[in-house]
C-alpha positions in Angstrom: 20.9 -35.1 -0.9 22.5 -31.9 -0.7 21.9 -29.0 1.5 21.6 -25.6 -0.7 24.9 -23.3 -0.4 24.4 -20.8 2.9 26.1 -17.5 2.3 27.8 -15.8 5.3 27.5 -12.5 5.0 27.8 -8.9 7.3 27.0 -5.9 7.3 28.8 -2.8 8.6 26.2 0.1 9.8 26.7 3.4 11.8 23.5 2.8 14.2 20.1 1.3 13.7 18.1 2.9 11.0 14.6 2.5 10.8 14.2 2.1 7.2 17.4 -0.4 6.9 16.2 -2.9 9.8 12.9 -4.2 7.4 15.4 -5.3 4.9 18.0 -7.0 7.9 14.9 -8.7 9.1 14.0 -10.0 5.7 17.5 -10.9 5.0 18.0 -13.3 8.1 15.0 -15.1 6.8 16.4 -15.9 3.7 17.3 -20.0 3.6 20.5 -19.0 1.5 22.0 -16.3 4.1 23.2 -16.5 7.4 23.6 -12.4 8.6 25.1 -10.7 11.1 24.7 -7.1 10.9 27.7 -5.1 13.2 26.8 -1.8 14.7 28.9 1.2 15.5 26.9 3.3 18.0 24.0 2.6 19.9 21.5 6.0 19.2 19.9 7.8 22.1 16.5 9.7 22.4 18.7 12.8 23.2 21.1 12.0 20.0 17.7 11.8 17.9 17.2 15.2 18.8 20.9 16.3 17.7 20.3 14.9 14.1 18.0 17.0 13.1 14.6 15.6 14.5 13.8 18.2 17.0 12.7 15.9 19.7 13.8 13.2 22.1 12.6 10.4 21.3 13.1 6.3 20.4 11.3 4.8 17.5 8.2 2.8 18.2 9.1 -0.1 15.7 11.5 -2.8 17.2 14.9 -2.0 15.4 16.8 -5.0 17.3 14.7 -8.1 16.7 14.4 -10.6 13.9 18.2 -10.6 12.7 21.5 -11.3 14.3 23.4 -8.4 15.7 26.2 -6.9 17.8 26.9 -3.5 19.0 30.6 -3.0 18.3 33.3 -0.9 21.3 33.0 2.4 19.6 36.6 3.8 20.3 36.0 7.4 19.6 36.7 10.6 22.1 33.1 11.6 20.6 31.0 8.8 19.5 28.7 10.0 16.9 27.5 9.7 13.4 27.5 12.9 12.0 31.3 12.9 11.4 34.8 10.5 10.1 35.5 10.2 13.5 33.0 9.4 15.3 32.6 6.2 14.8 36.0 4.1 15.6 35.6 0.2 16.2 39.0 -1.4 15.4 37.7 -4.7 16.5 35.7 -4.8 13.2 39.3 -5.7 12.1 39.8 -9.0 13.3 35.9 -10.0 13.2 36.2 -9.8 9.2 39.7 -11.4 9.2 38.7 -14.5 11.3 35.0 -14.4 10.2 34.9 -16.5 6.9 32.4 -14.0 5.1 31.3 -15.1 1.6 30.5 -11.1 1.2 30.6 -8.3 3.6 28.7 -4.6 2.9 29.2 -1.6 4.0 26.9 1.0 3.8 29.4 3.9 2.6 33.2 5.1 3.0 32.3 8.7 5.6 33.2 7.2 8.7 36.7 5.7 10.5 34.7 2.4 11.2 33.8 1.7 7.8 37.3 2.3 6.8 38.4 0.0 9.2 36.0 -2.3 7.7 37.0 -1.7 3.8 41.3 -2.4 4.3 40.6 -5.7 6.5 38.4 -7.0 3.3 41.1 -6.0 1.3 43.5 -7.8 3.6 41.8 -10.6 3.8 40.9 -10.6 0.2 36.7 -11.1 1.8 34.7 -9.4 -1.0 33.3 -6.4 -0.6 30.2 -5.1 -1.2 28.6 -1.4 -0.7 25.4 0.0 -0.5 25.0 4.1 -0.4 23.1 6.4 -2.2 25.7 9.2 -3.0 24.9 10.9 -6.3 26.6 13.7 -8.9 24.2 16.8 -7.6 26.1 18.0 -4.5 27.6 20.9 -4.9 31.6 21.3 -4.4 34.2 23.6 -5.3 36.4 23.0 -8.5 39.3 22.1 -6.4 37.5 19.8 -4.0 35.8 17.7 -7.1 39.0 17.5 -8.8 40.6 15.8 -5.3 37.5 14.2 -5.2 37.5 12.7 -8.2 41.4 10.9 -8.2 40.9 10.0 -5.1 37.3 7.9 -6.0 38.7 6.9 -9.1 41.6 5.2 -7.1 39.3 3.3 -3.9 35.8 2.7 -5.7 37.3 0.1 -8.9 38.3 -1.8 -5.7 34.6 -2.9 -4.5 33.5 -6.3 -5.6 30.0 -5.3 -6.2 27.9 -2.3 -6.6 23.9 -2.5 -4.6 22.5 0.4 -6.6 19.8 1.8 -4.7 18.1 3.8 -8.0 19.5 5.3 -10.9 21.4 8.1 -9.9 23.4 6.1 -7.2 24.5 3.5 -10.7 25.3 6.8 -12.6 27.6 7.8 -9.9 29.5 4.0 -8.8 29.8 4.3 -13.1 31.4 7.8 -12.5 33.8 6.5 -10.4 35.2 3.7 -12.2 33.1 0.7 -11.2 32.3 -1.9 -13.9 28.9 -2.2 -14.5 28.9 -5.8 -14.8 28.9 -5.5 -10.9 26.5 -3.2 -10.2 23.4 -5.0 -9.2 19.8 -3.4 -8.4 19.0 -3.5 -4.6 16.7 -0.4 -4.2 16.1 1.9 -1.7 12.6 0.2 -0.3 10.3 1.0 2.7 8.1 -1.5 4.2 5.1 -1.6 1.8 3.3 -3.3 3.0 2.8 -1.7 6.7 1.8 1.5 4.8 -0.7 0.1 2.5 -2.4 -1.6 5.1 -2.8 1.1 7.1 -3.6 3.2 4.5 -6.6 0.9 4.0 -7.4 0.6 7.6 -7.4 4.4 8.2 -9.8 5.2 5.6 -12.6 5.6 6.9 -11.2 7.7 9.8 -10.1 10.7 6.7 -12.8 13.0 8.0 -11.9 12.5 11.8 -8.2 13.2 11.0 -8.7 15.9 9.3 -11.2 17.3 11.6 -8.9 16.3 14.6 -6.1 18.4 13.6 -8.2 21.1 11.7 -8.3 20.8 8.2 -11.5 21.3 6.0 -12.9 18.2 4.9 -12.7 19.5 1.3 -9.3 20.5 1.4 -6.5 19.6 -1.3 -4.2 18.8 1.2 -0.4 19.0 0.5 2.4 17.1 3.1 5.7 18.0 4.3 7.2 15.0 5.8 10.8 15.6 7.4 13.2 17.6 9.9 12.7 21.3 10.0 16.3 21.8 8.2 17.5 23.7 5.6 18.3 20.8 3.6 14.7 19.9 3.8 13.9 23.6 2.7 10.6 23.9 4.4 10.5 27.2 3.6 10.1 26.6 0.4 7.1 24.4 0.7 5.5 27.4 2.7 6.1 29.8 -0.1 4.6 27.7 -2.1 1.1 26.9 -0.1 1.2 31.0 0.1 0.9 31.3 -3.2 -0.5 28.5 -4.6 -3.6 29.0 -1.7 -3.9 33.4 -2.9 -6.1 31.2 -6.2 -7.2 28.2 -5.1 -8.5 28.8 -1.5 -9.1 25.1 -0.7 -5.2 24.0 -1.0 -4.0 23.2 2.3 -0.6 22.4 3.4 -0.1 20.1 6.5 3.9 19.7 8.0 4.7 16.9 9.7 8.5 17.4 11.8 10.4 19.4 14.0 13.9 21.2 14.1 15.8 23.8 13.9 13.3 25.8 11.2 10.0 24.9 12.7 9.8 28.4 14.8 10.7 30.1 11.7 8.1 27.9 9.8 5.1 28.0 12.3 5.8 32.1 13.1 5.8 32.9 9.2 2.8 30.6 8.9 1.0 32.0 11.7 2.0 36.3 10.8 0.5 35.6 7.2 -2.7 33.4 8.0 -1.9 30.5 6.2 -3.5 27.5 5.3 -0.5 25.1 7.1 -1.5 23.0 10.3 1.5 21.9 12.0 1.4 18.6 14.0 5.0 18.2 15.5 6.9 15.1 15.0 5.2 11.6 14.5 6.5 8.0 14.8 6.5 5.8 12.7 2.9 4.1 14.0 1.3 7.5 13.4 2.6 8.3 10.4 0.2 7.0 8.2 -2.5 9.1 9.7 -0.6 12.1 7.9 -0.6 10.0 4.6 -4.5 9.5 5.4 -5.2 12.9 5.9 -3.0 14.5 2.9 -3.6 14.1 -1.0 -0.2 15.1 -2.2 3.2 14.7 -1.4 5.6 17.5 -1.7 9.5 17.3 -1.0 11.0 20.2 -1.8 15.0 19.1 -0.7 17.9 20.5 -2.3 20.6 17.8 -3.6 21.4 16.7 0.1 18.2 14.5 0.2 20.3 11.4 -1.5 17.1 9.2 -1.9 13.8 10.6 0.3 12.3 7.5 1.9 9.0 9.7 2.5 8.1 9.4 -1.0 8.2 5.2 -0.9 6.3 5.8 2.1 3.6 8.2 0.6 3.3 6.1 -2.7 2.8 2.9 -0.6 0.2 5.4 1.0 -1.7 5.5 -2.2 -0.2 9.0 -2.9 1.6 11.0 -5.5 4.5 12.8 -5.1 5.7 16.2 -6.1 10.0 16.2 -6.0 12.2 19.0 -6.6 15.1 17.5 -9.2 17.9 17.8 -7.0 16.0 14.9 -4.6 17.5 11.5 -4.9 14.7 9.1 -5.9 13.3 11.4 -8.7 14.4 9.5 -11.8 13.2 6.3 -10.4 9.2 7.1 -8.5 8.5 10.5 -10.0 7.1 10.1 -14.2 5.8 13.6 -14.4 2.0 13.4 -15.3 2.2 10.0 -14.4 3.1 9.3 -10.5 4.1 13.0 -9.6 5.6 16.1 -10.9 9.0 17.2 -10.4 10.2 21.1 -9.9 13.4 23.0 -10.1 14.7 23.2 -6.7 14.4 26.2 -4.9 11.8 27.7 -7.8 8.7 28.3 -5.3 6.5 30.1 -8.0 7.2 27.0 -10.3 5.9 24.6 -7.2 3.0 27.1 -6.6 1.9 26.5 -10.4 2.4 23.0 -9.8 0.4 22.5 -6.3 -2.7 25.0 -8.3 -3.1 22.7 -11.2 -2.9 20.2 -8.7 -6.3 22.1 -7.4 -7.5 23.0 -11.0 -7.6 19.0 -11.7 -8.4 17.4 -8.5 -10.0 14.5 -10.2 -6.4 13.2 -11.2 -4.8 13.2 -7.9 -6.5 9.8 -7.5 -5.5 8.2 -10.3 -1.9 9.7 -10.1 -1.9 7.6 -6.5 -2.3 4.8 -7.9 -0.2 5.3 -10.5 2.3 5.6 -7.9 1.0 3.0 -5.4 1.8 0.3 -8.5 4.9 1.7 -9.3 6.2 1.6 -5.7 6.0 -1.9 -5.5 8.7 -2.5 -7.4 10.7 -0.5 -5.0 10.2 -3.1 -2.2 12.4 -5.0 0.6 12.2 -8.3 -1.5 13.6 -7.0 -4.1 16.3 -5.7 -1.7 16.4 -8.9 -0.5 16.9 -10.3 -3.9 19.4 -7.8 -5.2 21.5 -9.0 -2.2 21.4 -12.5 -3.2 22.0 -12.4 -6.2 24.8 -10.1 -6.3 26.5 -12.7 -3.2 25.5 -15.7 -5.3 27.3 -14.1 -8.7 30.5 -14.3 -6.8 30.8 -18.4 -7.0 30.0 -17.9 -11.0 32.4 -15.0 -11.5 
């Protein structure tokens, strides 16, 4: 009898990424995959800090077990991965050319390394996959989308498949020339699970959060998950509590982070008497107590925040979300009325109006949270899982 067809396949990433490892792990469990993911730079608490967090810190979640992996010679004068150079590992070269993938991904085209990666597939005619979550909202000069746009016409045709995280990342591989027929679904996906069962296990413990980090017990409690930068736009989700709390005096806002803004953020806060408790930055064990404590979600991000992996995380929570339109995952998890609402980026009073009927119709925030907990689910890591295979299995029928 005949074994079932294993699928050698790698994947190129810049470090270890919390929210990529879940679908790694499930990936090397898959009977039909063997994996190897190949990384460029090994992150340090101090580098956390520099990307925006605000802290030192490592993640308390093991981002090295459960898959196959190796830490690649990173060649650059400056090894990071905030810019092209950054991240240099030539030896990524001869590891695709002598490696016999069936399929090899790379998460994106910004950095030396995965250019490295992309021209020794095409050498070695190994296909090639890529996963990103780019969309059409960020904001360019004429001249630069024009360059832009010949240039991505010319490289992104050449990818042998397409792993779509959510609509607006299809719309844009569709943009730039990519057949559809190889654009496969592979979403953006948190683990679930981990969330919903903590959800459940925490709550019971609501009042004791709450009271823990001073919040009235019968507060509407609004969350701000993310790094104190302007991307972010904290101080829009501020404005908005102001407001939004000058009618409805039980709205509470709660900010969960640290960086560059937070000074700004907790001095305004504190000069006007809000209603905001800050807590600093949490890991990803104590997030959930935020989701336990909070009713609402709000990101507020302009057209930088490609996906927002808080709002999986909230609606695995049990919670809805409220989105400004310029944030990633909004087509896909936010039905306004239904799992959230969505807002005009950068309009606070229109957030304000949003966060008081919030207040005005308490009773729904339950339902919309489940609404959004049921939706979630089909934003999960098997389905990543699934999307991958089947996009690597599609290449023996094509």
């Amino acid at each position: 009898m005949n074994q079932p067809r294993k699928y050698r396949l790698g994947i190129l990433v810049t470090h270890p990424i919390q929210y990529y490892v879940p679908w790694y792990q499930n990936l090397a469990t898959h009977p039909g995959i063997i994996l190897t993911v190949y990384y460029c730079y090994q992150q340090t608490a101090q580098g956390q800090a520099a990307a925006g967090f605000g802290v030192a810190f490592d993640w308390d979640i093991p981002l090295l077990q459960g898959y196959n992996y190796q830490f690649l010679v990173n060649q650059s004068s400056n090894p990071n991965v905030f810019d092209f150079w950054g991240c240099d590992t030539p030896e990524i070269t001869d590891i695709i050319k002598l490696g016999k993938f069936d399929a090899f991904i790379v998460h994106g085209w910004y950095t030396k390394s995965y250019w490295q990666a992309i021209l020794a597939c095409w050498q070695s005619q190994t296909p090639l996959f890529v996963r990103g979550d780019s969309h059409l909202l960020t904001e360019r000069s004429s001249l630069k989308v024009w360059l832009k746009y010949r240039f991505y016409r010319w490289f992104i045709p050449k990818f042998t498949r397409y792993l779509a995280v959510g609509r607006r990342a299809e719309e844009y591989y569709l943009y730039y020339g990519a057949q559809a027929t190889k654009i496969v679904f592979c979403p953006h996906a948190v683990d679930n699970q981990f969330f919903a069962s903590h959800a459940l296990a925490l709550s019971g413990e609501r009042g004791k959060i709450r009271q823990d980090w001073g919040i009235p017990e019968n507060a509407l409690v609004f969350l701000f998950v993310g790094k104190f930068i302007p991307k972010k736009r904290p101080g829009d989700f501020l404005g908005a509590i102001a407001l939004a709390s000058q009618k409805s005096a039980h709205i509470w806002g709660l900010m969960v982070g640290d960086g560059e803004l937070c000074p700004e953020m907790v001095t305004t806060a504190q000069s006007q008497q809000l209603n905001i408790t800050f807590v600093g930055f949490l890991n990803q064990t104590q997030l959930p107590r935020a989701y336990t404590a909070a009713d609402v979600l709000v990101l507020p991000s302009d057209g930088g925040e490609t996906w927002g992996l808080v709002v999986n995380e909230a609606m695995a929570s049990g919670l809805p979300a409220i989105v400004s339109d310029r944030v990633g995952c909004s087509p896909d998890l936010v039905i306004p009325g239904k799992t959230g609402e969505i807002f005009p980026c950068g309009d606070v009073a229109a957030l304000a109006q949003i966060l008081q009927r919030f207040a005005a119709h308490p009773g729904d925030v339950a339902t919309m949270g489940n609404a959004a907990k049921s939706l979630i689910a089909h934003y999960s890591i098997s389905q990543a899982v699934a999307g991958t295979v089947t996009a690597v299995k599609s290449l023996v029928s094509s």
